[in-house]
DRENDO-1510 file (C-alpha; in Angstrom, 1 decimal, always signed):
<recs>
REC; n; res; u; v; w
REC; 1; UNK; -7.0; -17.5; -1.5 .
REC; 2; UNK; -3.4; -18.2; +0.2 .
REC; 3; UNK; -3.9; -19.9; +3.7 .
REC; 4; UNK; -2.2; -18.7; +7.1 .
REC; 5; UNK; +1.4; -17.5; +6.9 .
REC; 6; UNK; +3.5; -18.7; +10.0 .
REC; 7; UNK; +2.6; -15.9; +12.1 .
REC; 8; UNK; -1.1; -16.8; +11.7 .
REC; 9; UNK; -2.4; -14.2; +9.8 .
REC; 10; UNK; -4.1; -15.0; +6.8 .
REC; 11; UNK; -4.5; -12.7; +3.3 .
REC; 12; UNK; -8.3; -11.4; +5.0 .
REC; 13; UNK; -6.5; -10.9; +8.2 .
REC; 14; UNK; -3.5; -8.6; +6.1 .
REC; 15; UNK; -6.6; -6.6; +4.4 .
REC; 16; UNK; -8.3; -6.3; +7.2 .
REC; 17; UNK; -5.6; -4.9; +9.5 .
REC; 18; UNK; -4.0; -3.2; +6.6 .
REC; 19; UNK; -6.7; -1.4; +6.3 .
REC; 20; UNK; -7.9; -0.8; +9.6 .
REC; 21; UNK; -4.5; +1.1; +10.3 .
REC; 22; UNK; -4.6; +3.1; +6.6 .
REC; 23; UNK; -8.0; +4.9; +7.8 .
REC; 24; UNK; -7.0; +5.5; +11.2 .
REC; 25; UNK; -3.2; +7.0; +9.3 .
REC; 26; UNK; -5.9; +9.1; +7.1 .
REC; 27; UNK; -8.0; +10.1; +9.9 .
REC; 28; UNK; -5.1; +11.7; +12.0 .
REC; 29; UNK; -2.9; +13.0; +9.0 .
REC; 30; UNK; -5.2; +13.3; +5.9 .
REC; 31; UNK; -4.1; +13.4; +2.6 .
REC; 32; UNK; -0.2; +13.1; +2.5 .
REC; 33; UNK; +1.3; +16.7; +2.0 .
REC; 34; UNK; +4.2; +16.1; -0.5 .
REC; 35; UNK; +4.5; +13.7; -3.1 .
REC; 36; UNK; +1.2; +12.4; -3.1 .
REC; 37; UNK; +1.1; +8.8; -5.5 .
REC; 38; UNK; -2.0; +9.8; -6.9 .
REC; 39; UNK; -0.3; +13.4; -7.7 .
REC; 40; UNK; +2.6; +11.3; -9.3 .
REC; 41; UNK; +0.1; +8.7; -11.0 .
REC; 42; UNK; -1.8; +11.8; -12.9 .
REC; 43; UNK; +1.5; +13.6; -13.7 .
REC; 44; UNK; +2.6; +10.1; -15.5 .
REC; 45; UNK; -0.4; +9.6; -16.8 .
REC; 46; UNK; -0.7; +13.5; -18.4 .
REC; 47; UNK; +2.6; +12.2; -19.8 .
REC; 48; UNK; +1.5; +9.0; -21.7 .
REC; 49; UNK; -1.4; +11.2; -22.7 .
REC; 50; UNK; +0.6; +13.8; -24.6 .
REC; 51; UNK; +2.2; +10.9; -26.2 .
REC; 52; UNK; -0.7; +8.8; -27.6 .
REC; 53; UNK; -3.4; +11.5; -27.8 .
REC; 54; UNK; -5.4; +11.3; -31.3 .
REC; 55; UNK; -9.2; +11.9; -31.4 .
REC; 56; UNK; -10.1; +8.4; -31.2 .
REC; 57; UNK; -11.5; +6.3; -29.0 .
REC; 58; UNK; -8.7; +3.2; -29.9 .
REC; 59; UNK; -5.9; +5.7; -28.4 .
REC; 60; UNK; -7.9; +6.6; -25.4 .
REC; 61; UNK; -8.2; +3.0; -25.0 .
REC; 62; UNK; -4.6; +2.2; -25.2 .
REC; 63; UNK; -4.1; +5.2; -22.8 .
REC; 64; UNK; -6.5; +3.6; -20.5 .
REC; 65; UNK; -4.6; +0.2; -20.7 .
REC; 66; UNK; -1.2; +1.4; -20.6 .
REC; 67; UNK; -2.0; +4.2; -17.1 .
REC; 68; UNK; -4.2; +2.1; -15.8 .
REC; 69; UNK; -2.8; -1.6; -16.2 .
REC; 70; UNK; +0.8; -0.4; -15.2 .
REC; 71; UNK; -0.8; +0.6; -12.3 .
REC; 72; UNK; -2.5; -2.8; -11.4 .
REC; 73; UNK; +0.4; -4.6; -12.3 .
REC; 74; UNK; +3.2; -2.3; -9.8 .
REC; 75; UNK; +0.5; -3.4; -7.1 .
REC; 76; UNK; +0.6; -7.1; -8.0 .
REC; 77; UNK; +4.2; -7.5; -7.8 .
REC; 78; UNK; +4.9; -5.4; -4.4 .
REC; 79; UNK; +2.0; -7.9; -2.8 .
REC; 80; UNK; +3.4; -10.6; -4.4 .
REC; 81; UNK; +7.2; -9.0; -2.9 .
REC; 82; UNK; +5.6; -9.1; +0.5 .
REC; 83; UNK; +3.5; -12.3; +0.6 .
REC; 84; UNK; +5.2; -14.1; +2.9 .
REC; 85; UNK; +5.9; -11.4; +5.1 .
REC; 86; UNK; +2.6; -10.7; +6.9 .
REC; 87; UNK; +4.1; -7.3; +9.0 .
REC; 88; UNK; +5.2; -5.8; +5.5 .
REC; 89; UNK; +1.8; -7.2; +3.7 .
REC; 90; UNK; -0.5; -5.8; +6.5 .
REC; 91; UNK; +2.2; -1.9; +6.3 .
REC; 92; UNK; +1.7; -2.1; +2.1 .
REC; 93; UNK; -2.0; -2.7; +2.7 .
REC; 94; UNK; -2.1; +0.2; +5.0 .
REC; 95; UNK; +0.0; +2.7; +2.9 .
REC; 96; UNK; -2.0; +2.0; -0.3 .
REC; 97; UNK; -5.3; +2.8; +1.9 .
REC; 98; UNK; -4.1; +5.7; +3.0 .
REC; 99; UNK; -2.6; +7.3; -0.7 .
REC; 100; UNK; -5.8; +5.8; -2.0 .
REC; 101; UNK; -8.9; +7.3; +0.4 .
REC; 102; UNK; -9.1; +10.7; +1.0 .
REC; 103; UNK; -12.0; +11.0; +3.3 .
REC; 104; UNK; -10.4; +13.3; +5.9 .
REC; 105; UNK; -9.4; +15.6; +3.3 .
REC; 106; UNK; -12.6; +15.7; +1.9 .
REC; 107; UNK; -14.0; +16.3; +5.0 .
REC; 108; UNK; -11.9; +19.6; +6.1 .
REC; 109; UNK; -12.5; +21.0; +2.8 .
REC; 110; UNK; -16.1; +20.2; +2.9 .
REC; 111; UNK; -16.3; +22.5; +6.2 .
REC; 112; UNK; -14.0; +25.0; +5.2 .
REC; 113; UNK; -16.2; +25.8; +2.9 .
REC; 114; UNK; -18.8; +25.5; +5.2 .
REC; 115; UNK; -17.2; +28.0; +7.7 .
REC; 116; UNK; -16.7; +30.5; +4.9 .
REC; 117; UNK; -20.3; +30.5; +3.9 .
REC; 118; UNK; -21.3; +31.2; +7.2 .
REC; 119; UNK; -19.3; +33.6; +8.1 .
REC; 120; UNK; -20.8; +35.4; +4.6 .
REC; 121; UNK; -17.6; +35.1; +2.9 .
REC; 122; UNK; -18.3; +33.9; -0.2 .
REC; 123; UNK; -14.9; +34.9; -2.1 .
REC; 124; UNK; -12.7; +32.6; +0.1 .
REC; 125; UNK; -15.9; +30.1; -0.9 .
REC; 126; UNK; -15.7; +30.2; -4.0 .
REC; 127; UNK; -11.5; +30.2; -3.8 .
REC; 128; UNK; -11.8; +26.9; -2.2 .
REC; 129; UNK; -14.3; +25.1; -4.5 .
REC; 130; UNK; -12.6; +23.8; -7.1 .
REC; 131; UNK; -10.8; +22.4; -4.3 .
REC; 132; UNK; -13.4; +20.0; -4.5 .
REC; 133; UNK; -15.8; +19.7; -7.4 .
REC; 134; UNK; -15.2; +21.0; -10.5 .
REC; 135; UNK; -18.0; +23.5; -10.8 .
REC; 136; UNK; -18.0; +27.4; -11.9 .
REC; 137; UNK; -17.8; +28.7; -8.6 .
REC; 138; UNK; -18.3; +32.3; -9.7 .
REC; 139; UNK; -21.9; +31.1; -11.4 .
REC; 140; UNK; -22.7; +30.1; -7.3 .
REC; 141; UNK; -24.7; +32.2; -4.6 .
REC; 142; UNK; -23.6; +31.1; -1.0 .
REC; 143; UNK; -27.0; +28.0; -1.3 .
REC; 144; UNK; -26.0; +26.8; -4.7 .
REC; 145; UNK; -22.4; +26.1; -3.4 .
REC; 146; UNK; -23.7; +24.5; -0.1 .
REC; 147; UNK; -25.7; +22.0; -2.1 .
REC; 148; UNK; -22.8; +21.7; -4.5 .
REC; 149; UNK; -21.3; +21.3; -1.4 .
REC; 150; UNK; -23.3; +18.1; +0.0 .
REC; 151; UNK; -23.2; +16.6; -3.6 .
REC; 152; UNK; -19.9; +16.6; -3.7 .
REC; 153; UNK; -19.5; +14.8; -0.4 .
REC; 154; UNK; -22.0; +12.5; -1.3 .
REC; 155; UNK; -20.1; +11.6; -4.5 .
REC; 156; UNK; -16.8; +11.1; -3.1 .
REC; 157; UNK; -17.5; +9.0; -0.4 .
REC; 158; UNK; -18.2; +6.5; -3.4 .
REC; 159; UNK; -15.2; +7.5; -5.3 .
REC; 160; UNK; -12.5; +8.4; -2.8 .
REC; 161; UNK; -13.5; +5.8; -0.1 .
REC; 162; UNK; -15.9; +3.4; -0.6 .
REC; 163; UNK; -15.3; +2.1; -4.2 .
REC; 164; UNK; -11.3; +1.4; -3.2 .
REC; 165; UNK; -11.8; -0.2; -0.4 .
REC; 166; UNK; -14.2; -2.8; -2.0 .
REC; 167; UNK; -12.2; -3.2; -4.7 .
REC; 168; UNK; -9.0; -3.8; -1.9 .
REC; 169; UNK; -11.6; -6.5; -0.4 .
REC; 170; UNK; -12.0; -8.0; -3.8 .
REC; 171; UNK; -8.2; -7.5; -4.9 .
REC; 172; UNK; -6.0; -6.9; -2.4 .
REC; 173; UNK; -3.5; -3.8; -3.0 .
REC; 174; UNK; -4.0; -4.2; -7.1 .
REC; 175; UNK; -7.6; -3.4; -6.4 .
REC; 176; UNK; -6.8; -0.2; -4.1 .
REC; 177; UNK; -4.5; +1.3; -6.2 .
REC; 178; UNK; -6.2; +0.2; -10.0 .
REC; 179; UNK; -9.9; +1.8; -8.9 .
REC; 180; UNK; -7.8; +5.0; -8.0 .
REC; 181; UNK; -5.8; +4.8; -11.4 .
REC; 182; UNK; -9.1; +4.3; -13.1 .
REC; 183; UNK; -11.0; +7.1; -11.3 .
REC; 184; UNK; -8.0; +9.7; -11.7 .
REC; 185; UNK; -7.9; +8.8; -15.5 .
REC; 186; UNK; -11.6; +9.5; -15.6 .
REC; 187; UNK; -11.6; +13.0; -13.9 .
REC; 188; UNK; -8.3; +14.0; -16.1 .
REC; 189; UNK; -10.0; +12.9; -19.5 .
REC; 190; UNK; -13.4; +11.3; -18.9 .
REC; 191; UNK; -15.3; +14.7; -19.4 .
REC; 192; UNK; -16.8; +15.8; -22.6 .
REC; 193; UNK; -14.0; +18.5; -23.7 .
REC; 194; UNK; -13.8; +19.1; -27.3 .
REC; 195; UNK; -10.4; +17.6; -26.5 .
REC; 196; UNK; -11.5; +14.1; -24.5 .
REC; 197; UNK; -14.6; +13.5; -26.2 .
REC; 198; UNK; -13.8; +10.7; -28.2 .
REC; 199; UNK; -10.1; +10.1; -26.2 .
REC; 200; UNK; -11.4; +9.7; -22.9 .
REC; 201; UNK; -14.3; +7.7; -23.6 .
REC; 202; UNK; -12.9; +4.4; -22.5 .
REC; 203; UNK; -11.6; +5.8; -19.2 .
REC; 204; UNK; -15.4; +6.9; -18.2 .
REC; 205; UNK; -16.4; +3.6; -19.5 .
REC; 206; UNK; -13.9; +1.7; -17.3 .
REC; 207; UNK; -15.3; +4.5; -14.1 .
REC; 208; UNK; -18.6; +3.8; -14.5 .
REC; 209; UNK; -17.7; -0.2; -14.4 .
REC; 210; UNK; -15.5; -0.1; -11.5 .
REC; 211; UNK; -17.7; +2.6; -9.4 .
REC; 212; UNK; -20.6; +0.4; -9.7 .
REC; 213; UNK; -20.5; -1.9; -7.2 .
REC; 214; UNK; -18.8; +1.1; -4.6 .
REC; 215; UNK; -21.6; +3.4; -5.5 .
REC; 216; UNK; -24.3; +0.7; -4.4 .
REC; 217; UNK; -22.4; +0.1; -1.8 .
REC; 218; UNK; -22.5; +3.5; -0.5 .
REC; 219; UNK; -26.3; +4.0; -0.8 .
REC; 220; UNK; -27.2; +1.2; +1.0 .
REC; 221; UNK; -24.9; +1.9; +4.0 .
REC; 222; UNK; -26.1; +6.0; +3.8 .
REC; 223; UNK; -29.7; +4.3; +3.6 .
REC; 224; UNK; -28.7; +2.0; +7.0 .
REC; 225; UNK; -26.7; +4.7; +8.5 .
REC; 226; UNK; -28.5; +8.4; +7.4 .
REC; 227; UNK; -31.9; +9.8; +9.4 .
REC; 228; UNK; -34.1; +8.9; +7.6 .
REC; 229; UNK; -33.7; +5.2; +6.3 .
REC; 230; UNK; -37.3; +5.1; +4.7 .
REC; 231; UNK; -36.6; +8.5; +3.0 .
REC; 232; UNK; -33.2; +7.4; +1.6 .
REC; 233; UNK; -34.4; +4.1; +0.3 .
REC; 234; UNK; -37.6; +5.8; -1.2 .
REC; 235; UNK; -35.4; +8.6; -3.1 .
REC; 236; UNK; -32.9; +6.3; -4.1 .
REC; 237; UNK; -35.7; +4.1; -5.7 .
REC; 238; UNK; -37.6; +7.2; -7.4 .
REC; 239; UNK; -34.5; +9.0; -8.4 .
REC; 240; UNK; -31.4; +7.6; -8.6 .
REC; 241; UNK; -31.8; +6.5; -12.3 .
REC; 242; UNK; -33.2; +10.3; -13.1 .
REC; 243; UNK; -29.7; +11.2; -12.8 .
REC; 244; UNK; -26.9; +11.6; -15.7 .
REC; 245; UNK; -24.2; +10.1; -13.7 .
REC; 246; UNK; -25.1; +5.7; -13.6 .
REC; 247; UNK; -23.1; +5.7; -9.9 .
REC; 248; UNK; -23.7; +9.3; -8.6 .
REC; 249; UNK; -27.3; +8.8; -8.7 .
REC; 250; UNK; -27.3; +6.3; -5.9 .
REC; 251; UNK; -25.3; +7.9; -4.0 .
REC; 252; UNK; -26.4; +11.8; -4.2 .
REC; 253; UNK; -30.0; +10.1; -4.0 .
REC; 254; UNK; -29.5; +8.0; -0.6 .
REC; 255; UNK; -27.8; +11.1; +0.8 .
REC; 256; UNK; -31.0; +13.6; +0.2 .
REC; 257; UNK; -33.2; +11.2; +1.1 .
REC; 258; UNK; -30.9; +10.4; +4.6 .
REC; 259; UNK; -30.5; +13.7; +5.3 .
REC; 260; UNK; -33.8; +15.3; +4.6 .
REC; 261; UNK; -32.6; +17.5; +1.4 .
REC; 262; UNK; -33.6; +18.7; -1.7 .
REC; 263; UNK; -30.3; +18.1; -4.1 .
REC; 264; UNK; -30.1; +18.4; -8.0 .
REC; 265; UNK; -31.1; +21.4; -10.1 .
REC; 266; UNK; -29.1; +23.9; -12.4 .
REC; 267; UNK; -25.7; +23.8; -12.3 .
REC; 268; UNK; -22.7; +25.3; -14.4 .
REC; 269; UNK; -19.4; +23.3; -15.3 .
REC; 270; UNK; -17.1; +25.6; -16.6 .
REC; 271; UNK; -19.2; +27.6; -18.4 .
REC; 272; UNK; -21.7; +25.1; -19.5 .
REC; 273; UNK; -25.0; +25.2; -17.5 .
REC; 274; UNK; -26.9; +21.7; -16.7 .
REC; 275; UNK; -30.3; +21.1; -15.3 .
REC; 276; UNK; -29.9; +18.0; -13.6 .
REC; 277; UNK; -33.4; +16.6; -12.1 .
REC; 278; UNK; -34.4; +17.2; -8.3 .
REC; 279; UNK; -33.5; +14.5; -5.8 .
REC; 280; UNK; -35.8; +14.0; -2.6 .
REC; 281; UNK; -38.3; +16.3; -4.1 .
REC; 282; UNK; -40.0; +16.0; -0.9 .
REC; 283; UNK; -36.8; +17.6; +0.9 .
REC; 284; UNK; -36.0; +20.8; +2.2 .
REC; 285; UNK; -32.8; +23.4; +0.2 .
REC; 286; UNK; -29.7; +22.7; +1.8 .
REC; 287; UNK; -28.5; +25.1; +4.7 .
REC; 288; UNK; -24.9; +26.0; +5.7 .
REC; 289; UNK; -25.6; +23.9; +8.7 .
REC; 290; UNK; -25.9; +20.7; +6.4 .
REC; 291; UNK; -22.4; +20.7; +5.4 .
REC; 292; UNK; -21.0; +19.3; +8.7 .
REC; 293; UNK; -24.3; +16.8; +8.5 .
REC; 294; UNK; -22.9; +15.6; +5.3 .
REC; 295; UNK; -20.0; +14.7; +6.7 .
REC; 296; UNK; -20.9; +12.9; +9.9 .
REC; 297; UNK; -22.8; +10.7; +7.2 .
REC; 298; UNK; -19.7; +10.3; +5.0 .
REC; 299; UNK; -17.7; +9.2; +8.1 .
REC; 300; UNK; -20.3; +6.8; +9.4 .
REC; 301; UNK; -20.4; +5.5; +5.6 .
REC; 302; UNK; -16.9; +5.0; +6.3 .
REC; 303; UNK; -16.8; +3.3; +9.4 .
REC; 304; UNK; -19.3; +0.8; +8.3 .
REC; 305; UNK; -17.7; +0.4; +4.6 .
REC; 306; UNK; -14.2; -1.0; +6.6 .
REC; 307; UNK; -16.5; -3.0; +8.7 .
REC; 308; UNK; -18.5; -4.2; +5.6 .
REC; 309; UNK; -15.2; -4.6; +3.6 .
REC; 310; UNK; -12.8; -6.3; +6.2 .
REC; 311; UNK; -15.6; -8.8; +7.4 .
REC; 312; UNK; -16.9; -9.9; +3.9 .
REC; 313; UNK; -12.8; -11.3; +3.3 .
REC; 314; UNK; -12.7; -13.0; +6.8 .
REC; 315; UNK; -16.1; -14.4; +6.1 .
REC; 316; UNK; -15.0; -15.7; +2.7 .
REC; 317; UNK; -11.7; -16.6; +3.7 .
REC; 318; UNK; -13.3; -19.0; +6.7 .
REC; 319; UNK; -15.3; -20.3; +4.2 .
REC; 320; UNK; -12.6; -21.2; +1.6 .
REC; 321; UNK; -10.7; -22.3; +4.5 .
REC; 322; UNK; -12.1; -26.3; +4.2 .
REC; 323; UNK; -11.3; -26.2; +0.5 .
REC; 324; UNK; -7.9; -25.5; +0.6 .
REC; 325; UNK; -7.2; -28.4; +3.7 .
REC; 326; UNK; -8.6; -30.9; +1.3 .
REC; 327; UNK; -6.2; -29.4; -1.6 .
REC; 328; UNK; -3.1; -29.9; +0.7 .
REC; 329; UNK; -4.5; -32.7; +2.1 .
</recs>
């Protein structure tokens, strides 16, 4: 790990400041309007698929590779560009937060769903949807899309916050933007289309890898920082594996157990129906009301992932600190 620049701010210090100022940027301006990298990233990578595509899981591979490692790679050498510049390392690290996270945004759509529901509109709820989950929201009553709802908040606070900033902790701005490369190339062909089944098979692979450790992550701190702490720990315990998803288990599991809620059951995805097992059996069905609930958790998950995130690289940068004197020595 480099050692203090001339300024006195150290690679931890970069990430940590970096990434304090990209969730506050994200906080007051959500997701960027026009132009968004990830928007450019899945255009390029729609590209590259229509070039390699074969039913085969080799040519998903190389698709995988090619998106994904350019990605990591375009990171490496604008850090490496900025590295002894800590005001342009800590504004990269900052940028790359905020074009990676989308917490805000999935908080505002979260409620205006929320605020359609309960004002009975169910049209404009189901318009707004897909917006963010990919379920058949015209298979929905106003309850089945509040807990589709909660899931999906539950979910993406792993994938859209907490997973890319551990990964920045581990990696720096490589890490940020690679677990977003990844986890765009798995919702674009990780599903189980006729046309992906085989192609995008290494690209869920690679998801479930890199969401591991973010999806842990994120039931632990919605255990710490949910309700119902017991309740959370005892339905991540009981259920979590009961689920399809190896990383949305946790999560949606810690997150009914937190907030008091029944979640799972029968849902449709495009047509196709699932019956997905009950999490927090014990729990009550979701309400309207538990929308906004969902997303005070998410936030707090948030505030105490960047806490989490930011203090583990100080802490491990303090402690590398006496190896690298004796290096230089």
């Amino acid at each position: 790990m480099p050692g203090r620049s001339r300024t006195g701010l150290s690679s931890p210090d970069v990430f940590a400041l970096g990434a304090a100022a990209g969730l506050a940027v994200d906080l007051l301006l959500g997701d960027p309007r026009r132009g968004h990298p990830v928007a450019a990233f899945g255009r390029a990578a729609a590209a590259v698929e229509d070039r390699l595509h074969h039913d085969h899981r080799g040519w998903g591979a190389l698709h995988t590779a090619v998106c994904a490692g350019s990605t990591v790679a375009l990171g490496a050498l604008a850090a490496r560009a900025v590295r002894n510049r800590p005001a342009a390392a800590v504004a990269l690290t900052a940028a790359s937060v905020w074009a990676v996270v989308g917490g805000t945004t999935l908080g505002r759509e979260a409620r205006a769903i929320g605020g359609a529901l309960a004002a009975g509109d169910l049209e404009v709820a189901r318009e707004r949807l897909p917006h963010l989950c990919g379920r058949d929201p015209q298979a929905l009553d106003g309850a089945a899309m509040a807990r589709a709802v909660v899931e999906s908040v539950a979910e993406n606070t792993s994938d859209a916050v907490v997973g890319a900033l551990f990964w920045g902790a581990v990696a720096g701005v490589p890490g940020l933007v690679g677990f977003r490369a990844v986890n765009t190339l798995d919702a674009m062909v990780g599903h189980r289309s006729p046309r992906h089944r085989r192609f995008g098979w290494a690209s869920a692979r690679l998801d479930d890898v890199a969401g591991w450790p973010g999806a842990r992550l994120t039931a632990a701190l919605a255990t710490v920082a949910g309700g119902d702490p017991r309740g959370a720990l005892r339905a991540w315990r009981a259920d979590a594996a009961k689920h399809p998803s190896p990383n949305a288990g946790p999560v949606e599991a810690s997150f009914a157990g937190a907030l008091g809620l029944r979640l799972g059951g029968t849902l449709a995805y495009g047509g196709r129906v699932e019956h997905r097992p009950v999490l927090n059996g014990g729990g009550r069905d979701v309400e309207v009301a538990d929308i906004d609930r969902a997303v005070r958790l998410s936030r707090r998950v948030t505030v105490l992932t960047l806490a989490a995130c930011a203090g583990g690289r100080l802490i491990a940068g303090a402690l590398a600190a006496p190896a690298r004197k004796r290096r230089n020595a």
